[in-house]
C-alpha positions in Angstrom: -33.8 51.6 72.6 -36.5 52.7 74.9 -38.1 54.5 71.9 -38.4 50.9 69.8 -39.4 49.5 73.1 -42.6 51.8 73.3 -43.2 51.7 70.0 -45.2 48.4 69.8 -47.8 49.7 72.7 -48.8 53.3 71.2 -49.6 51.3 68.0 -51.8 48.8 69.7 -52.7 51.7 71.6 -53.9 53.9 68.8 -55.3 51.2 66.6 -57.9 50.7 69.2 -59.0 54.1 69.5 -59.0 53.9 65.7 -61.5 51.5 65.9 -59.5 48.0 66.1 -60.5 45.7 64.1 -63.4 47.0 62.6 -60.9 49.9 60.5 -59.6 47.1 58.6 -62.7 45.6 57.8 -64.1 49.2 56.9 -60.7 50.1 55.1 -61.3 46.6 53.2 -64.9 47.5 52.2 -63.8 50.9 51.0 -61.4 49.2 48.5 -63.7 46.8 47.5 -66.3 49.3 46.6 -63.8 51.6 44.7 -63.0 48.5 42.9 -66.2 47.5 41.9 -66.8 51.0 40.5 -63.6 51.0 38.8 -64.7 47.3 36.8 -68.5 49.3 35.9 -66.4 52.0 34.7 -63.9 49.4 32.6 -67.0 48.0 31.2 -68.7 51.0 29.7 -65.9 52.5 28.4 -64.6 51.8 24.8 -60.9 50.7 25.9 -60.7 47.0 26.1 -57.7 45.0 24.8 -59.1 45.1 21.1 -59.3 48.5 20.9 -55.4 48.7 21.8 -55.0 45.8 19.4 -52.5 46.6 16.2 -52.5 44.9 12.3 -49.1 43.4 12.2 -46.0 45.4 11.3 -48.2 49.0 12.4 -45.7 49.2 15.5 -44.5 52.5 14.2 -43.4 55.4 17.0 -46.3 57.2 15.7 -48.8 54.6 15.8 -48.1 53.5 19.3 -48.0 56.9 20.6 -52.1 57.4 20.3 -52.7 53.9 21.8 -50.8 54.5 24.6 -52.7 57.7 25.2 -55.8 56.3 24.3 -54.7 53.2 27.5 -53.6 56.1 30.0 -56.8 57.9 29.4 -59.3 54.8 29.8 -56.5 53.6 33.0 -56.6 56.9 34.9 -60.0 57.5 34.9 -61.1 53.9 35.6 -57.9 54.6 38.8 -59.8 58.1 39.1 -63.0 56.6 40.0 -61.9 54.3 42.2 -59.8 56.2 44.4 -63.5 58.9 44.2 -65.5 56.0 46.0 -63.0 54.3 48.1 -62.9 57.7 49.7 -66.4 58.3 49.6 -66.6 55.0 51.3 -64.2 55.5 53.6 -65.6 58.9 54.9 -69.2 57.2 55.0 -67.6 54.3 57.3 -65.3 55.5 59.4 -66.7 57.3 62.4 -63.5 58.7 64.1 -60.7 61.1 63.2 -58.0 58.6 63.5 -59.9 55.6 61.6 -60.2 58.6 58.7 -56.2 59.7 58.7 -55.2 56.0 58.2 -57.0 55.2 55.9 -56.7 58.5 53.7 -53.2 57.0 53.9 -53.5 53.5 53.3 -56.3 54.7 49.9 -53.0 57.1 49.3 -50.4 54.4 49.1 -52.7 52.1 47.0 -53.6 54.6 44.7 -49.7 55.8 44.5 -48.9 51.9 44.0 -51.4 52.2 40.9 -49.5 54.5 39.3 -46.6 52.8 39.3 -47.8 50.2 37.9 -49.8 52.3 35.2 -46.6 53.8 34.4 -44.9 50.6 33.9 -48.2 49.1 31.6 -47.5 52.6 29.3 -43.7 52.3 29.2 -42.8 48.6 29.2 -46.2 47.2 28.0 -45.7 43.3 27.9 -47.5 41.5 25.3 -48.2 44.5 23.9 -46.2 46.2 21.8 -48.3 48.1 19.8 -48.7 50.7 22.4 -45.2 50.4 24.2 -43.3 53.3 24.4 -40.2 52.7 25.8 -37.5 51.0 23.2 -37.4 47.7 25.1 -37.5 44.1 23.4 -39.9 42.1 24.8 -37.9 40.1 27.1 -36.9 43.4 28.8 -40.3 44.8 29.0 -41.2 41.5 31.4 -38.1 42.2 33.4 -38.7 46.0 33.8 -43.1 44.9 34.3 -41.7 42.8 36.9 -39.2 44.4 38.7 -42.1 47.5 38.8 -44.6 45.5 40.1 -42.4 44.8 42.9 -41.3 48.5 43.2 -45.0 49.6 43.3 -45.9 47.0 45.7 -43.2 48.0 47.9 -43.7 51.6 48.1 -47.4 50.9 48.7 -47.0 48.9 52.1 -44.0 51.2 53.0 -47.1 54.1 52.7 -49.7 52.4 54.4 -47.2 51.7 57.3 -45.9 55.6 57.6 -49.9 56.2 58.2 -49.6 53.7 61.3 -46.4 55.3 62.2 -47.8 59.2 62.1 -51.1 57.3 64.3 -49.4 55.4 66.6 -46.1 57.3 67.5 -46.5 61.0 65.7 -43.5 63.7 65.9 -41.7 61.5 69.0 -38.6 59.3 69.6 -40.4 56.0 68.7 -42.2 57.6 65.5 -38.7 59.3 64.5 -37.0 55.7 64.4 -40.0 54.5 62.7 -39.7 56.7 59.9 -35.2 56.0 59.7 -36.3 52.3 59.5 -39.3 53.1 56.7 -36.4 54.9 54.8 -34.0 52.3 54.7 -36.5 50.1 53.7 -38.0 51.5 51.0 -34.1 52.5 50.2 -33.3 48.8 49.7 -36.6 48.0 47.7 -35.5 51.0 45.3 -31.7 49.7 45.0 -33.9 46.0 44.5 -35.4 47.6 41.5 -32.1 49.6 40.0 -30.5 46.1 40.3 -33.0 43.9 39.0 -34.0 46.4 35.7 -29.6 46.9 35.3 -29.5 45.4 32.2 -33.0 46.9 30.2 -32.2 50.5 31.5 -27.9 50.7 30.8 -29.3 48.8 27.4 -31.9 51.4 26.5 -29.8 54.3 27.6 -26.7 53.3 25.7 -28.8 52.5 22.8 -30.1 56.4 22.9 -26.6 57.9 22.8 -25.5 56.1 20.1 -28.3 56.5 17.6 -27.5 57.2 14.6 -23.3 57.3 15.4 -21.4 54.9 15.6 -18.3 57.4 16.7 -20.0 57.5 20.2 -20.6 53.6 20.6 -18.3 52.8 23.3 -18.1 56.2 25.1 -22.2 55.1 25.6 -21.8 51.7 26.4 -19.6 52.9 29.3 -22.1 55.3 30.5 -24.9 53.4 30.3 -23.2 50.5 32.0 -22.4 53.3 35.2 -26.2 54.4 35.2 -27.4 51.6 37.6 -24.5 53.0 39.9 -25.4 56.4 39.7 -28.7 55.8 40.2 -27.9 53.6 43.8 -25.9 56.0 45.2 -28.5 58.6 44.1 -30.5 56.4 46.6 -27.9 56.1 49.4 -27.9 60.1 49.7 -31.4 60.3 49.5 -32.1 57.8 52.3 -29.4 59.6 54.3 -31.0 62.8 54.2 -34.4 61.4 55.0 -32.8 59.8 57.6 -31.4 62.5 59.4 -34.2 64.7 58.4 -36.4 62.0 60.4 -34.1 62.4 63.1 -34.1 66.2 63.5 -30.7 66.6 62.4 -31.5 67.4 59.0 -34.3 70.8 58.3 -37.3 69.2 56.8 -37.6 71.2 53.2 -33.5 70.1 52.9 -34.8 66.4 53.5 -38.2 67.3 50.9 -35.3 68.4 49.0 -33.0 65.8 48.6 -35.6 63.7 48.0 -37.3 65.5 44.7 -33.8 66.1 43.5 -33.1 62.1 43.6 -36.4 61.4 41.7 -35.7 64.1 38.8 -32.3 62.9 38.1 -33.4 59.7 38.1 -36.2 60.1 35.8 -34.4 62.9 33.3 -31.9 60.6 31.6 -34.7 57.5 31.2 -37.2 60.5 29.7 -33.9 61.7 28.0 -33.5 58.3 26.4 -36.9 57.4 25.2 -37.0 60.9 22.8 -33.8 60.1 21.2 -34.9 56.2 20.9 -38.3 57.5 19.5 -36.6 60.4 17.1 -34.5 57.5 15.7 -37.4 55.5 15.2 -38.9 57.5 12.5 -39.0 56.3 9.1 -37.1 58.3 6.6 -39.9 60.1 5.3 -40.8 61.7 8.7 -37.8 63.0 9.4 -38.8 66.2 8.6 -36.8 69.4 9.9 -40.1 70.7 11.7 -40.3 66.7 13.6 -36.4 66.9 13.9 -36.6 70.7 15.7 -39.8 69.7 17.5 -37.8 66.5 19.0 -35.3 68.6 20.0 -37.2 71.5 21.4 -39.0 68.7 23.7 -35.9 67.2 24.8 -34.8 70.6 25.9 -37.5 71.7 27.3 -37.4 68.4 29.8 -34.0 69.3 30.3 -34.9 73.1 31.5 -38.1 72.1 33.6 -36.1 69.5 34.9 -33.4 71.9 36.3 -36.1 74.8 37.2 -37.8 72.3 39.4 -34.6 71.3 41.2 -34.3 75.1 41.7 -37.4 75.3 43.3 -36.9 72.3 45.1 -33.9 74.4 46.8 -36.3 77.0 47.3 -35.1 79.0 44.8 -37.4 80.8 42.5 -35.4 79.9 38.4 -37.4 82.6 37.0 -35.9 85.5 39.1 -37.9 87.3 42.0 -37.7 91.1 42.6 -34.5 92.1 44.8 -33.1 88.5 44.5 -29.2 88.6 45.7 -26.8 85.8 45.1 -27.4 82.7 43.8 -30.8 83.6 43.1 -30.3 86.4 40.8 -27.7 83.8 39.2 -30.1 81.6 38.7 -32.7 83.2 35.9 -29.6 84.3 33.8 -28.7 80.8 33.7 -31.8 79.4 32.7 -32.2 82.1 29.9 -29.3 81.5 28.7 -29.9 77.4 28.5 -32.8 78.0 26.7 -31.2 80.0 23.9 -28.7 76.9 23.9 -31.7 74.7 23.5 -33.3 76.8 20.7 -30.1 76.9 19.3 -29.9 73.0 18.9 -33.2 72.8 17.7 -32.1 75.2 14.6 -29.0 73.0 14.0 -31.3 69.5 14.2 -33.5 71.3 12.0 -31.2 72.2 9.5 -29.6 68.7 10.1 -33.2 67.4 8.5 -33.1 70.0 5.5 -29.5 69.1 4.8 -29.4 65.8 5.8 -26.9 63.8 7.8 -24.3 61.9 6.3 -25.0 59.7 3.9 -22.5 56.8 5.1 -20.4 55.9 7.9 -16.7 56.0 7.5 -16.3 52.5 8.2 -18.5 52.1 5.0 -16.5 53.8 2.2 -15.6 52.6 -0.6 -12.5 50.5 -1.2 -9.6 51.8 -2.7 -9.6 51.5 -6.6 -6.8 48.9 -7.6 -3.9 50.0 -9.4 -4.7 51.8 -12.9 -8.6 51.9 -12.1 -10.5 54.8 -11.1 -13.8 55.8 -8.9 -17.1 55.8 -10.0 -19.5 58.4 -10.6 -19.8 60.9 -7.6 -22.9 62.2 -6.4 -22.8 66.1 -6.0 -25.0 66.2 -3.6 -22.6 63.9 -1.4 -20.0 66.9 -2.1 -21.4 70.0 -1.0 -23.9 68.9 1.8 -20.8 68.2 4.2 -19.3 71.8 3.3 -22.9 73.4 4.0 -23.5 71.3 7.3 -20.1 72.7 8.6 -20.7 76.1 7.5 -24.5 75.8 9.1 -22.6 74.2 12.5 -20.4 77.5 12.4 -22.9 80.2 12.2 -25.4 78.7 14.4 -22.7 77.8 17.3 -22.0 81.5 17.1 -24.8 83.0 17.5 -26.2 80.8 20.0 -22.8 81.3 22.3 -23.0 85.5 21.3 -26.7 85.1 22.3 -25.9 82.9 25.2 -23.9 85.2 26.7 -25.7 88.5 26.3 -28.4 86.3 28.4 -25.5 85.9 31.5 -24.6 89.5 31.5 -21.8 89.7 29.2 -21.0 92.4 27.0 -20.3 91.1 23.5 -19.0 94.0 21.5 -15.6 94.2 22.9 -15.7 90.4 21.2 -17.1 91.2 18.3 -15.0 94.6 17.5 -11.8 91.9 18.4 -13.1 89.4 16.2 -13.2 91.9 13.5 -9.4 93.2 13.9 -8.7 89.5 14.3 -10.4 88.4 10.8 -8.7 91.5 8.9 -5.2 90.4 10.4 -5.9 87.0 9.0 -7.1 88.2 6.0 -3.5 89.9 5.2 -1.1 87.4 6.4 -3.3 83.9 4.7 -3.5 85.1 1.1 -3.4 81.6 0.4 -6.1 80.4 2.2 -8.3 82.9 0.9 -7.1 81.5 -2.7 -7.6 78.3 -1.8 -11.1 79.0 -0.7 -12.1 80.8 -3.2 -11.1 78.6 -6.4 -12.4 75.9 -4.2 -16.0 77.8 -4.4 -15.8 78.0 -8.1 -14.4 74.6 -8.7 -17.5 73.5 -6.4 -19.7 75.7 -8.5 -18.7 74.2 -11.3 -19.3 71.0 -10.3 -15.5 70.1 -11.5 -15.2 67.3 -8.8 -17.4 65.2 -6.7 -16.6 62.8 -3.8 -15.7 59.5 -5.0 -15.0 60.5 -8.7 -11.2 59.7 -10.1 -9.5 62.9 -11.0 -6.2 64.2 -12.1 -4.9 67.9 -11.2 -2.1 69.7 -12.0 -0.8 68.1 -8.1 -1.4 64.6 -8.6 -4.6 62.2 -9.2 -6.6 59.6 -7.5 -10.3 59.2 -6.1 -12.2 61.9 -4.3 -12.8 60.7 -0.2 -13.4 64.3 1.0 -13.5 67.8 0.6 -13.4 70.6 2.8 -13.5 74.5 2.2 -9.9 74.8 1.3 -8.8 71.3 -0.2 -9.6 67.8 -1.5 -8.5 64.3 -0.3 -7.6 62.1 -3.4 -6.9 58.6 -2.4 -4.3 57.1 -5.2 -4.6 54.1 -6.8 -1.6 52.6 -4.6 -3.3 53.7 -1.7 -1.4 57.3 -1.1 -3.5 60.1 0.4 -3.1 63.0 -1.2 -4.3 66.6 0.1 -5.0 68.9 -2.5 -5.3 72.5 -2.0 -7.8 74.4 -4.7 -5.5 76.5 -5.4 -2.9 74.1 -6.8 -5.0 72.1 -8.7 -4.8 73.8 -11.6 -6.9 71.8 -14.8 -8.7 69.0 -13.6 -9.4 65.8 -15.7 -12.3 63.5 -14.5 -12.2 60.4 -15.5 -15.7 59.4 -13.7 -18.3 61.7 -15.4 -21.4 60.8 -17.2 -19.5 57.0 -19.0 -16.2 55.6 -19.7 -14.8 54.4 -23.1 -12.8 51.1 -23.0 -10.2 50.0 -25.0 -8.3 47.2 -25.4 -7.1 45.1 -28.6 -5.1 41.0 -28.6 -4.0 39.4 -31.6 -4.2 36.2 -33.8 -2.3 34.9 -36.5 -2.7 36.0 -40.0 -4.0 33.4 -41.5 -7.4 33.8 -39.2 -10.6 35.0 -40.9 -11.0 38.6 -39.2 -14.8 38.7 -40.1 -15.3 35.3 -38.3 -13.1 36.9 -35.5 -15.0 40.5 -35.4 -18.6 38.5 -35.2 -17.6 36.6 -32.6 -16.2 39.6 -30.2 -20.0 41.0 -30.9 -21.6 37.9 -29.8 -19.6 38.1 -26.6 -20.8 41.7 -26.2 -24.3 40.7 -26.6 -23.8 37.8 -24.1 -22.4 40.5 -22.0 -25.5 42.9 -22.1 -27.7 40.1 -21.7 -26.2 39.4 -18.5 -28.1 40.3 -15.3 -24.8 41.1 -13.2 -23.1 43.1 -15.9 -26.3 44.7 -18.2 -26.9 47.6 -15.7 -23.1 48.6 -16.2 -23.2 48.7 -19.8 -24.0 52.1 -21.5 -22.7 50.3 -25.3 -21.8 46.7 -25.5 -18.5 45.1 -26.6 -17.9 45.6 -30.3 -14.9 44.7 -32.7 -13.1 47.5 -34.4 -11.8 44.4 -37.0 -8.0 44.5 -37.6 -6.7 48.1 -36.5 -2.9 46.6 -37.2 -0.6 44.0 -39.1 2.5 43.3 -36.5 4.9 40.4 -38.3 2.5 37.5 -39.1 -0.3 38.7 -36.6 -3.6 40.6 -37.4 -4.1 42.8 -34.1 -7.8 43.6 -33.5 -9.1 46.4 -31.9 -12.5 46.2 -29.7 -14.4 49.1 -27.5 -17.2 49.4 -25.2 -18.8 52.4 -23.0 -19.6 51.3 -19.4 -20.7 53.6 -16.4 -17.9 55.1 -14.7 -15.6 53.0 -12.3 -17.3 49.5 -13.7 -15.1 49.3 -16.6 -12.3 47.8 -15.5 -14.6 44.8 -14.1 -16.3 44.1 -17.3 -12.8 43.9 -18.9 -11.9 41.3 -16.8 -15.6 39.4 -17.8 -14.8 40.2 -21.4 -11.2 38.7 -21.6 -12.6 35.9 -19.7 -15.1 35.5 -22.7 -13.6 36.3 -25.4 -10.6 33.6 -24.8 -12.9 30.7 -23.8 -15.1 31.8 -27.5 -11.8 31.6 -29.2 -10.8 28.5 -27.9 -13.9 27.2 -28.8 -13.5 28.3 -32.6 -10.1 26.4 -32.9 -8.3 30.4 -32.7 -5.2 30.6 -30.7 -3.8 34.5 -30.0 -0.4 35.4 -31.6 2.6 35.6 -29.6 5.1 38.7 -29.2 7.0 38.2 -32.8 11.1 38.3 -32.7 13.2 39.4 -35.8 16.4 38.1 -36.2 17.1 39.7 -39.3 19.3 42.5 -37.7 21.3 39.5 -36.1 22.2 38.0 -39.7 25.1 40.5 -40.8 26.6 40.5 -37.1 27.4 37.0 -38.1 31.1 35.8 -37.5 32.3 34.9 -41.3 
């Protein structure tokens, strides 16, 4: 209490022999000068807004990352210039040692302020798109400019006030309590700005974890949604330590500390999620294994620079110093072995780009074929990319975790000589497997089966959803799943290779004229080929095979046509809709199912 009391007279105290009134007018000039170099500067330099303007639709990743450089280059140097002659200023102005120390910290927290707020123009960039590098619409890129507008101004009057506090009150009881109540302020601007950007940030950072799979949609959303709450408490330590750092209880580099160790894991997961919206933003055609890897490699490397500077901020050296004991000759075995991990995913994403991911979502498969039809054509490549992505997965996890831990220390041959032992035992005792894996690498040599392809083995038939190393999924017509292994297959019939001969014949009475009837089946076919919905399917169109029977008084006649594999079935459907509403139209009625009675007559009662 007596230490707020006295608080108010050493300011007043030390402003005076700062110079009173005349520091602020000095501290005033000093800004205005820097500014007025900064706007000379703005003026010959080739960055103004049309320079940073885009042609509509160029709002690619990697059209937006020069301009945003090309902005933070032209912004820090103008910032650069004018923090140079505000100081200059400043040091020409002010006459005593005191007048100099507040305002190198009031020029401190405006330039610091600046920053933010550069950071903010890069990132969010309202109105301007073109060069915005965060994955925000533009409604959240105002929320997220406003909410750091407040942040920077914020932080910038907290600053300039801890340079009154160190002048007026120093290292005693009055400046201690200063600096708690500085804390909690700038704590509760800080929780401000987590609250008011909430919805942008959990947005942004859910969006990045569930690019490019949808399996992981609602395990983000709930993380992203517990970010903002992270993040506060993250603040609450921070202005605890600080706290009792200011008030002794707390060693100062443990307060320094706390507070670095707040900002990086703050910053991490937004950095985190800007790489993975940007990687997802690339068009198909730059998704190239060395952009994939490179993506990968960058996000990793954030990741270990991001836990070697908490290290340090521990005072802890990541990198290993000589006669280290503990936790700091820990420490560099660690962080080799995360960076093999990291290399280690960077193979696997590259690979992920030579192989490519998968080609659909399992929400978007195909529908079962009705009963008696069959799949359509398969596309090998559809086949043996899963089986060479899981094989890829294997080998690279192990070697990255052997690798891994001959980084920490631990001896790896005992594994491997046990892994061998372990592979021969399983060797002997699953003959079957290794059947089943085997003709399953010759059937896929063949090219015997593809996914989504109607087949029929020796174990049963129906449409190809998957297959692994050892077996096939068939889904049957009725909707059965059926698991297949390659070694029970046996002969294989596909029904969905290269096209599809349909068959089908009706009949009409006998006293029709079958050439009238077979020219009128191949207009229908030609009305059929003509047809934009149905052409594509047709490999040969509907023709008449005239009358390929006599049943009773009927003629039965006999048409074909060859249709791309699966589609069949449909254009049936299409050509018995046409072919009855043609014969209708020529006065031709089909034959009914004849009866003979003629076995009935001599069973006759007399």
């Amino acid at each position: 209490m007596v230490a707020a009391r006295s608080f108010p007279a050493e300011l007043a105290q030390a402003l005076s022999a700062a110079g009173g009134v005349d520091l602020f007018v000095y501290t005033a000039l000093a800004i205005l000068a820097g500014a007025v170099g900064e706007l000379l500067v703005r003026l010959v330099m080739p960055g103004g807004a049309k320079n940073f303007a885009a042609p509509a639709g160029s709002h690619r990743f990697r059209d937006r990352v020069p301009r945003a450089l090309r902005f933070v280059i032209t912004r820090a140097i103008a910032l650069l210039v004018f923090a140079v002659v505000a100081v200059v200023a400043g040091r020409l102005m002010f006459h005593s040692e005191e007048a100099r120390i507040l305002g190198r910290h009031i020029l401190t927290a405006i330039v610091f302020a600046r920053v933010i707020i550069l950071f903010v123009q890069v990132c969010a960039a309202p109105g301007a798109p073109e060069r915005r590098l965060m994955g925000l619409s533009e409604a959240d890129a105002r929320v997220f400019s406003r909410a750091g507008l407040f942040i920077a101004v914020a932080t910038g009057l907290i600053g300039a006030l801890r340079g009154f506090v160190s002048l007026a009150a120093g290292t005693g009881a009055s400046g201690e309590l200063a600096r708690v109540v500085l804390a909690i302020l700038l704590g509760a601007a800080t929780i401000t700005f987590f609250l008011w950007i909430r919805r942008p940030v959990a947005d942004l950072i859910g969006r990045s974890m569930t690019a490019g799979s949808d399996s992981a949609s609602a395990w983000g959303a709930r993380v992203a949604r517990r970010t903002i709450t992270l993040y506060i408490l993250l603040v609450l330590v921070d202005v605890t330590l600080k706290s009792l750092g200011a008030l002794g209880l707390l060693g100062p580099a443990a307060a320094a500390g706390a507070g670095s160790t707040v900002f990086l894991l703050v910053l991490a997961p937004l950095a985190v999620a800007g790489l993975r919206l940007w990687a997802s933003e690339l068009d198909p055609g730059e998704q190239t294994p060395v952009v994939l890897g490179a993506f990968a490699l960058v996000e990793g490397a954030l990741i270990i620079g991001v836990a070697a500077l908490l290290f340090v901020a521990w005072g802890i050296d990541p990198f290993g110093a000589p006669g280290a004991t503990g936790l700091a000759a820990i420490v560099p075995r660690l962080m080799e072995a995360a960076i093999v991990v990291i290399v280690g995913v960077a193979v696997w994403r590259a690979v992920i780009g030579i192989l490519g991911g998968p080609r659909r979502a399992a929400g978007d498969a195909d529908p079962p074929a009705e009963h008696g039809e069959m799949g359509g054509a398969g596309n090998r490549m559809d086949t043996i990319l899963p089986i060479l992505r899981g094989t890829s997965l294997s080998l690279i996890a192990l070697v990255t975790a052997f690798t891994a831990l001959m980084a920490l220390g631990v001896n790896v041959a005992p594994l491997l000589a046990s892994a061998g032992v372990l592979g021969l035992a399983i060797g002997f005792g699953a003959q079957t497997l290794v059947a089943d894996i085997i003709s399953g690498l010759f059937y896929l040599y063949e090219d015997a089966l593809r996914v989504g392809e109607y087949i029929e083995t020796d174990a049963g038939g129906g449409a190809v959803e998957k297959i692994s190393i050892r077996s096939a999924t068939l889904r049957h017509p009725r909707g059965a799943l059926i698991t297949v292994p390659f070694s029970k297959m046996g002969t294989i019939k596909n029904n969905s290779r290269d096209w599809a001969v349909m068959k089908f014949s009706f009949r009409v009475p006998a006293d029709t004229d079958v050439e009238m009837v077979r020219k009128l089946v191949k207009k229908v076919g030609e009305e059929m080929a003509q047809d934009l919905e149905l052409k594509d399917a047709i490999i040969a169109p509907l023709k008449s095979q005239g009358a390929i029977g006599i049943t009773g008084r009927s003629f039965e006649i006999g048409c074909k046509f060859t249709a791309v594999p699966g589609q069949q079935f449909g254009l049936r459907r299409h050509a018995f809709a046409m072919l009855q509403k043609a014969l209708k139209e020529k006065g031709v009625t089909l034959a009914g199912q004849d009866i003979d009675f003629s076995q009935l007559a001599g069973s006759r009662p007399a």
